[in-house]
C-alpha positions in Angstrom: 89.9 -144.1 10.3 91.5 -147.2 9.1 89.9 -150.3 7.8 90.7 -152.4 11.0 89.4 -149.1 12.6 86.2 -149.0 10.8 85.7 -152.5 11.0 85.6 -152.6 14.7 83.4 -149.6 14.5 80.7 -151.9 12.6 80.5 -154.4 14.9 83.6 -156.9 13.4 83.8 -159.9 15.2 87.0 -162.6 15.1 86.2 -165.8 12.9 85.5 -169.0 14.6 88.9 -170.7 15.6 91.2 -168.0 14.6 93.1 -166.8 17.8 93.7 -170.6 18.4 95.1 -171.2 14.8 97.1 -167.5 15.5 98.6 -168.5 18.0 99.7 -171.8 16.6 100.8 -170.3 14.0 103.0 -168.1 16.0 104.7 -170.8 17.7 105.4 -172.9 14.8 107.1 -170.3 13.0 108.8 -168.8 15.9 110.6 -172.3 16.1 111.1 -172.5 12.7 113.8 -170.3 13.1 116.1 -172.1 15.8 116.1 -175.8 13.5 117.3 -173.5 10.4 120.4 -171.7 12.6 121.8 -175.4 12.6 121.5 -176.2 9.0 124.8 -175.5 6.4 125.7 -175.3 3.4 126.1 -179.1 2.0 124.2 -180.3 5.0 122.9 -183.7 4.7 118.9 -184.1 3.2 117.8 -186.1 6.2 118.5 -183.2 8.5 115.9 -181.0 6.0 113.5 -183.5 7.0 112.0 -182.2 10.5 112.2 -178.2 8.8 110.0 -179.6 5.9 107.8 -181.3 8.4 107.3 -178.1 10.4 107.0 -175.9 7.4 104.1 -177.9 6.3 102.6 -178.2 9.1 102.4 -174.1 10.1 101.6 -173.4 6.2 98.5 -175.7 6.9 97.7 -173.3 9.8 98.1 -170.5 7.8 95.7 -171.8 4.9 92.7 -172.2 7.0 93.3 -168.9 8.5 93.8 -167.5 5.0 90.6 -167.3 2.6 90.1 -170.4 0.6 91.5 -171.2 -2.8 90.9 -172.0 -6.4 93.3 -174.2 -8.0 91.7 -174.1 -11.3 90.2 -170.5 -11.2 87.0 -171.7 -12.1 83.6 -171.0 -10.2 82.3 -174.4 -11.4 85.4 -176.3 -11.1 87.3 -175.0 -8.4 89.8 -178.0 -7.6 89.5 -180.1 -11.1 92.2 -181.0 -13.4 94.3 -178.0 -14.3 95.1 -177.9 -18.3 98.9 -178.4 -19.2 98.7 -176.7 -22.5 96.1 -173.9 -21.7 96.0 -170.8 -24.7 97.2 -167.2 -23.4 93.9 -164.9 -22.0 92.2 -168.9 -21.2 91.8 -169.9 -17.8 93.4 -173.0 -16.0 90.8 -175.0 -15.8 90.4 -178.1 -18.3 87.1 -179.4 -18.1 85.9 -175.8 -19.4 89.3 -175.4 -21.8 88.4 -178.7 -23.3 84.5 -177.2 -24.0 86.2 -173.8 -25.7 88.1 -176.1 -27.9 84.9 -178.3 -28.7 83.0 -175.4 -29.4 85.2 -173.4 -31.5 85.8 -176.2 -33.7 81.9 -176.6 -34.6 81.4 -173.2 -34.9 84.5 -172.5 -36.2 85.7 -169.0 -34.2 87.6 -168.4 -31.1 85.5 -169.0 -27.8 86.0 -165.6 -25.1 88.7 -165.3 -23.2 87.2 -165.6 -19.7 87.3 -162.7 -17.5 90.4 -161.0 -15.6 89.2 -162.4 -12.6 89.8 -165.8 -13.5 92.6 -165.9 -15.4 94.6 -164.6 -12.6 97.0 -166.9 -10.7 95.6 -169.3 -8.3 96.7 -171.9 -6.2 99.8 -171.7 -4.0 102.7 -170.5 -5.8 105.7 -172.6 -6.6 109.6 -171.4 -6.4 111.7 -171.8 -9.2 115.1 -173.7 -8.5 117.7 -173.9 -8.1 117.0 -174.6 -3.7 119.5 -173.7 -1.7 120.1 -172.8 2.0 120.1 -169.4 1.1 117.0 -168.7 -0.6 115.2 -171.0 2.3 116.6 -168.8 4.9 115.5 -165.4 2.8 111.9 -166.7 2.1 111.7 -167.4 6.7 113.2 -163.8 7.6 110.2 -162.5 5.7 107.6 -165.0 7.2 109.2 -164.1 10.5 108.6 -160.5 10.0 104.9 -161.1 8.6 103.9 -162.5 12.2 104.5 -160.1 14.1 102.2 -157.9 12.0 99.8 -160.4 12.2 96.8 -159.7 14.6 93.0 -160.9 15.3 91.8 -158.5 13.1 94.4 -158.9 10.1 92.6 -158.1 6.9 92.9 -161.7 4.6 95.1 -160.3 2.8 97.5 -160.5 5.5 97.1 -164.2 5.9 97.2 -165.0 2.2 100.6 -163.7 2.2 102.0 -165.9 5.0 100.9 -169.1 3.2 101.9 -168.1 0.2 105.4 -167.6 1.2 105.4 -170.7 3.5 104.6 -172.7 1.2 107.6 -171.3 -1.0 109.8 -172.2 1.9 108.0 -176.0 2.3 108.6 -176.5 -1.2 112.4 -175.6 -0.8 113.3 -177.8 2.2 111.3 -180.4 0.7 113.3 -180.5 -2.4 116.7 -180.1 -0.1 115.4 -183.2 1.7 115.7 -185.4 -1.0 118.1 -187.6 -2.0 121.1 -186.5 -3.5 121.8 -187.9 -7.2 125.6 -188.2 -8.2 124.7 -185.8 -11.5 125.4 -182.7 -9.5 122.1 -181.2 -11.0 121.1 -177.9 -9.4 117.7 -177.8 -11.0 117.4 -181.7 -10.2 119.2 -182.2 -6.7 117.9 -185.7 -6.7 117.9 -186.5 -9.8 119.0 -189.8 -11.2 122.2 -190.3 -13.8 122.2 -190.7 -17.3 124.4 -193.6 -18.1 124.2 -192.5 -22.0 125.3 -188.5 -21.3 128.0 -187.3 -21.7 130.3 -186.0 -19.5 129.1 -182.8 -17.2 125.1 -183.8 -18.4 124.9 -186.9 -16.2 121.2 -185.4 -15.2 118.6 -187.8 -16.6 116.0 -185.4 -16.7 118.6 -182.4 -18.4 119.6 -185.0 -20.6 116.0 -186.3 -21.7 115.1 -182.5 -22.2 117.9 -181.7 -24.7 117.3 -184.9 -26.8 114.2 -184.3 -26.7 114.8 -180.5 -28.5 117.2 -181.9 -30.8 114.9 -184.2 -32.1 112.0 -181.6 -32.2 114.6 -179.4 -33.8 115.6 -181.6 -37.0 114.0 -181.7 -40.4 112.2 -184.8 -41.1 113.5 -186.6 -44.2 110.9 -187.2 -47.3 111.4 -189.7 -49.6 111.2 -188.9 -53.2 107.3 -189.0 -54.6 106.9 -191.7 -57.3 105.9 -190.5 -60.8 102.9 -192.2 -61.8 103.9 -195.8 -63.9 106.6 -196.5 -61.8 107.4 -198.8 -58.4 109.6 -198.2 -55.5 112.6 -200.1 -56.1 112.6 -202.3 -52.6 115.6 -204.4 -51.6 114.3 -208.2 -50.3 115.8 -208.9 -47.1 115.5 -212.5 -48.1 115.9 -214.4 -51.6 112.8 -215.7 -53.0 113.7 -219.8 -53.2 113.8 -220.6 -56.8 111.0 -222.8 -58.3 
């Protein structure tokens, strides 16, 4: 007997609201499809506007369907401030990373890692660029295919996925629907243009990153120590008046 089987079996009983948030789920994404058959390649951002709109919209049908999530991974801070610069085995939280640093510098060891369970990945997952038609398109076939899987009795699971990979494709069209910037970034489609880069780096943001390496990269000059007895030799930028 499957789980749906056995679930059924037991008694199982559809959540509050969910074949009303099914089926408008099913009809958003069905007519997702149809505005994406008229996008191209080099299409213009403004007409990624209404397939953004629409992807956000059926991904925030999916997320009440789906199980609630923990940005932060944390029990006791579920949605605070996530930490930047958070150690490997810590957690993503950093109200509670800030108290493992506090605490291992006044007793001078390494807090615990917290547990498997909470240092997994949490939150809904970002793509990495570069966006394209292409990839949108990919991430929609397999959202398309998800739904018609999906049923009353769909174990959470089920409708974890499907936001998940919506809001891959939101994040996509939303990026296509900026702006485009003259630099020609792929990483930064809208991106702004270096006036100071050279040629081919035009990217502000590309630019700011490798200045920012070279400089991290570069030994820092020390001046020569001073022998006890003696003074720095300093060059006046102005002559004292006589008298």
């Amino acid at each position: 007997m499957s789980p749906q089987e056995q679930q059924h079996s037991r008694g199982y009983s559809v959540p509050t609201g969910r074949p009303y948030a099914l089926k408008e789920l099913q009809a958003n994404v069905g007519a997702l499809g149809d505005r994406v058959t008229d996008l191209y390649e080099g299409a213009h951002p403004a007409e990624y506007d209404g397939v953004a709109d629409a992807l956000y919209i059926a991904f925030r049908t999916a997320s009440a369907l789906a199980p609630a999530k923990s940005y932060t991974g944390c029990a006791e801070h579920p949605n605070g401030a996530l930490d930047p610069e958070a150690p490997d085995g810590w957690g993503r939280c950093l109200i509670c990373n800030d108290r493992r640093r506090l605490g291992g510098r006044l007793h001078g060891a390494r807090p615990a890692a917290p547990s498997a369970a909470a240092q997994r990945r949490t939150g809904y997952p970002v793509p990495e660029p570069p966006y394209s038609l292409q990839v949108l398109r990919e991430y929609l076939r397999a959202i398309d295919e998800q739904r018609f899987h999906l049923t009353l009795g769909s174990a959470d699971q089920d409708f974890v996925r499907i936001a998940d990979d919506l809001h891959r494709a939101f994040i996509v069209a939303r990026e296509l629907s900026r702006p485009r910037g003259a630099s020609g970034c792929s990483e930064h489609p809208g991106a702004p243009v270096d006036p100071d880069a050279p040629a081919g780096e035009a990217c502000i943001f590309c630019a700011g990153r490798k200045r920012r390496a070279q400089r991290s990269a570069q030994t820092p000059e020390m001046l020569p120590r001073i022998r006890r007895g003696e003074r720095r030799q300093l060059q006046r930028r102005f002559e004292r008046p006589p008298g």
